[in-house]
C-alpha atoms as an extended CHARMM CRD file, in Angstrom:
* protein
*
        94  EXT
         1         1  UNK       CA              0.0000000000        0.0000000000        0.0000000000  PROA      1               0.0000000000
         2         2  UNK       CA              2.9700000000        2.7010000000        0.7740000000  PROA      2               0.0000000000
         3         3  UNK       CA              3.8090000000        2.4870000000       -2.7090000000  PROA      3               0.0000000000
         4         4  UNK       CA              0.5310000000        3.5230000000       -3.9160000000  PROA      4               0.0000000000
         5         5  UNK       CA              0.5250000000        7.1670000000       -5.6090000000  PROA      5               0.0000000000
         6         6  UNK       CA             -1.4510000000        9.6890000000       -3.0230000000  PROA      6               0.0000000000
         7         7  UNK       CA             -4.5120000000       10.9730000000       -4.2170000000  PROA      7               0.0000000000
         8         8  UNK       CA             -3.9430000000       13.9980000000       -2.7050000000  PROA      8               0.0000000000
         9         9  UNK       CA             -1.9050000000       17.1670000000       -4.0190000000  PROA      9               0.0000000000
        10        10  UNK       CA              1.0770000000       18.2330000000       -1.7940000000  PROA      10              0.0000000000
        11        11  UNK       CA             -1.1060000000       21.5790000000       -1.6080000000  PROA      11              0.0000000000
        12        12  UNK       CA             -3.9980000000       19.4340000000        0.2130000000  PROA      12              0.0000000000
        13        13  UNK       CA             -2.0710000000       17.8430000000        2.6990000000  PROA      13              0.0000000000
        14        14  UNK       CA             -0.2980000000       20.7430000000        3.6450000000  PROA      14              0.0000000000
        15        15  UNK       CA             -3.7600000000       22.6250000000        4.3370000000  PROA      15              0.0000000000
        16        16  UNK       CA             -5.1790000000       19.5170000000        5.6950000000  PROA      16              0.0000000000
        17        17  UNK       CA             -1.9510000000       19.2660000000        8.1860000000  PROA      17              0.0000000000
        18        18  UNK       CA             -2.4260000000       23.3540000000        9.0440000000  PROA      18              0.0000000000
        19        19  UNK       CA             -5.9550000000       23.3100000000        9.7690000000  PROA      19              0.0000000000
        20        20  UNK       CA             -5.4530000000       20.1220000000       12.0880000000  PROA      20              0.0000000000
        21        21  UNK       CA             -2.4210000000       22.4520000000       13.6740000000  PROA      21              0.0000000000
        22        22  UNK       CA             -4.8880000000       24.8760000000       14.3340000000  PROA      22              0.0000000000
        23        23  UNK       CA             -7.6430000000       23.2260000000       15.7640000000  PROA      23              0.0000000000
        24        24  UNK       CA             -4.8480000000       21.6890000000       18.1920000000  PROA      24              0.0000000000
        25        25  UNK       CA             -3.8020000000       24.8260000000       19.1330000000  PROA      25              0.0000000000
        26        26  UNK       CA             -7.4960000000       26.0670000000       19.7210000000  PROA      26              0.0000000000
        27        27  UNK       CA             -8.0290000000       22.9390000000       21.7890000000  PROA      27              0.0000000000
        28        28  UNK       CA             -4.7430000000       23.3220000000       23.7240000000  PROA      28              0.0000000000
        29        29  UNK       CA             -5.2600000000       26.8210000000       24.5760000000  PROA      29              0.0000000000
        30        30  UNK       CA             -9.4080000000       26.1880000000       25.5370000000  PROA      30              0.0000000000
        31        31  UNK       CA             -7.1850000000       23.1130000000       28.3640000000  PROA      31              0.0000000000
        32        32  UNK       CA             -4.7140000000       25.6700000000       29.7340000000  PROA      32              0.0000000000
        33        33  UNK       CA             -7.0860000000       27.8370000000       30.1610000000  PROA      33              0.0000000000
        34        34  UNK       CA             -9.2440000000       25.5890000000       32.3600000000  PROA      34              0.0000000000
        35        35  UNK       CA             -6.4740000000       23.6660000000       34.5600000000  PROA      35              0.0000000000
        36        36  UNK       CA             -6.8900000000       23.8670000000       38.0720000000  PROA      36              0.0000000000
        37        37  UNK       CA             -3.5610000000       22.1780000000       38.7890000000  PROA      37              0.0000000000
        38        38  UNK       CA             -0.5960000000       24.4540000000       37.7160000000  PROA      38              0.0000000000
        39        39  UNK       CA              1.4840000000       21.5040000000       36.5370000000  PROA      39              0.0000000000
        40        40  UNK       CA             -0.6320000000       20.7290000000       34.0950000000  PROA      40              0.0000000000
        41        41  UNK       CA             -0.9780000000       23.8880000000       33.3540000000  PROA      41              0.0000000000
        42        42  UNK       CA              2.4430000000       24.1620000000       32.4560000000  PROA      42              0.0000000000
        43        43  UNK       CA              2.6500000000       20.9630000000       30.1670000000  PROA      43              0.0000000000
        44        44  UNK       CA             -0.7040000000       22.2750000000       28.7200000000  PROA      44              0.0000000000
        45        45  UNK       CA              0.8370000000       25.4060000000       27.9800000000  PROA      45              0.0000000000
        46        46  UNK       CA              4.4710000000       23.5410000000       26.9710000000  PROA      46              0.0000000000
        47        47  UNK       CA              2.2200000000       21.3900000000       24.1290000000  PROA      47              0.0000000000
        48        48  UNK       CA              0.5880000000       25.0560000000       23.1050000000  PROA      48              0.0000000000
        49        49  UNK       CA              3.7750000000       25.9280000000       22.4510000000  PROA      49              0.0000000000
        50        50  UNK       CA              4.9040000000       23.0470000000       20.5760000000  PROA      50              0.0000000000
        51        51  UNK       CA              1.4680000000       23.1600000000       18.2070000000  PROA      51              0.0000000000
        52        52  UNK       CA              1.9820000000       26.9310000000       17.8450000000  PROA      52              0.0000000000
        53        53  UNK       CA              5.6950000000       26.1850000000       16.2440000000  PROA      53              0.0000000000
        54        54  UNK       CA              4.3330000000       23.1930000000       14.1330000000  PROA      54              0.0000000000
        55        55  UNK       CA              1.6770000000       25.5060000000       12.3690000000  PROA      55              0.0000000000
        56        56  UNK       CA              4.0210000000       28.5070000000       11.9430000000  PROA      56              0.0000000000
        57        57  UNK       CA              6.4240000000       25.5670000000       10.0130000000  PROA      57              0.0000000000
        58        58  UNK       CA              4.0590000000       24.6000000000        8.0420000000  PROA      58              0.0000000000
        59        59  UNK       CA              2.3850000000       28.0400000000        7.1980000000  PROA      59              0.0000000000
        60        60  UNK       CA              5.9530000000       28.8430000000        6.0490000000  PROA      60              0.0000000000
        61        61  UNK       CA              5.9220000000       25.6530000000        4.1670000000  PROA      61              0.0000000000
        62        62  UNK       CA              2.9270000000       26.1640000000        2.0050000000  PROA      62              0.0000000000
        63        63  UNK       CA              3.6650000000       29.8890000000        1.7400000000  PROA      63              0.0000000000
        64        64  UNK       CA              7.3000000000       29.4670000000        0.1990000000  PROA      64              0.0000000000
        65        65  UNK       CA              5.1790000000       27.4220000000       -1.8990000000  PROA      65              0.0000000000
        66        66  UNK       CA              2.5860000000       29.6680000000       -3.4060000000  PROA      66              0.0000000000
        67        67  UNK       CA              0.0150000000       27.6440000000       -1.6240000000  PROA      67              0.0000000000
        68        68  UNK       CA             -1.0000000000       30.6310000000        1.3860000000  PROA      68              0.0000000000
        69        69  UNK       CA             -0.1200000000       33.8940000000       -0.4140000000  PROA      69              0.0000000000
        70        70  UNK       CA             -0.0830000000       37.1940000000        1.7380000000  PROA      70              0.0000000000
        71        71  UNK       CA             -0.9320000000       40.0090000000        0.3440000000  PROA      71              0.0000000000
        72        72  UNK       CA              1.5350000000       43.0600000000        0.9470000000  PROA      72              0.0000000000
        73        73  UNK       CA              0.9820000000       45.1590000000        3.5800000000  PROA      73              0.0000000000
        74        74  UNK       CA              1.0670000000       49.2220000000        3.1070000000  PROA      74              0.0000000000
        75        75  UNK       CA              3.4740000000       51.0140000000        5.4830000000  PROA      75              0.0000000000
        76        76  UNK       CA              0.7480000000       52.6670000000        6.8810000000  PROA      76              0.0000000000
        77        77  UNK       CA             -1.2340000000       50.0040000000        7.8810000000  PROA      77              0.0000000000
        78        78  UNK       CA              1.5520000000       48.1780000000        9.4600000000  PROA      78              0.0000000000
        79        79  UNK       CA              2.1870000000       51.0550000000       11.6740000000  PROA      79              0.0000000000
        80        80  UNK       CA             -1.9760000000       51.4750000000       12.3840000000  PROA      80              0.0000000000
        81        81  UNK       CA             -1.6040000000       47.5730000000       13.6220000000  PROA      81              0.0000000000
        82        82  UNK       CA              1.1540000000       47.6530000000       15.5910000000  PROA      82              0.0000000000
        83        83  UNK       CA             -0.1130000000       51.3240000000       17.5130000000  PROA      83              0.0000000000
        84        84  UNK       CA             -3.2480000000       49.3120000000       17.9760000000  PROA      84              0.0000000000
        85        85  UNK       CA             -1.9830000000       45.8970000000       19.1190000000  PROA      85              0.0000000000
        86        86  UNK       CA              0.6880000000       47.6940000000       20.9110000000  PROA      86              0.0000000000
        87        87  UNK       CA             -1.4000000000       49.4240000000       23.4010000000  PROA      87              0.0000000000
        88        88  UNK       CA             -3.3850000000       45.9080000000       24.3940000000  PROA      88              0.0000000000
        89        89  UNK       CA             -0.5130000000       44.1560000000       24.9210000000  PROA      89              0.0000000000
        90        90  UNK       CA              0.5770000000       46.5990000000       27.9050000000  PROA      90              0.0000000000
        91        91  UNK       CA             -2.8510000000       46.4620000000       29.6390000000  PROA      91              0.0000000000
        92        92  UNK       CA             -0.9400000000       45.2810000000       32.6270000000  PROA      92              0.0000000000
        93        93  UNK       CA             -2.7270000000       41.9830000000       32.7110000000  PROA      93              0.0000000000
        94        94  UNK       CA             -0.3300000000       39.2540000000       34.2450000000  PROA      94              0.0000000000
């Protein structure tokens, strides 16, 4: 059977492999969220981690590709986002 040709384009299993990185990641971060005991907190938050550098692999994967384009960003709106995202991110939550 492993010699079989796939039936599925390098293009497919790439997204199929992303979108499963992000629902892990969802799932992950919906866990540590919810832990009562800090240790498993921690490997709840370790495995968020982990997920979070698998998808940004693979995101880079299919964009070198041409399979995610990114449109370019104006100057402008570059600055707008980080001014915006910027100020949230000192709210002075812990």
């Amino acid at each position: 059977m492993a010699s079989e040709a796939s039936n599925y384009s390098d293009k497919e299993i790439l997204s199929d492999a992303l979108n499963t990185e992000k629902a892990a990641t969802a799932n992950y971060n919906s866990f540590s969220n919810e832990c009562v005991h800090e240790s498993v907190r921690h490997t709840m938050l370790h495995c968020l981690e982990q997920e979070h550098d698998i998808q940004q692999d693979l995101f880079e994967i299919m964009h070198a590709r041409g399979y995610y384009p990114t449109p370019a960003a104006e100057e402008k709106k570059i600055r707008d986002a980080i001014q915006t995202f910027s100020s949230t991110a000192t709210c002075g939550c812990k």
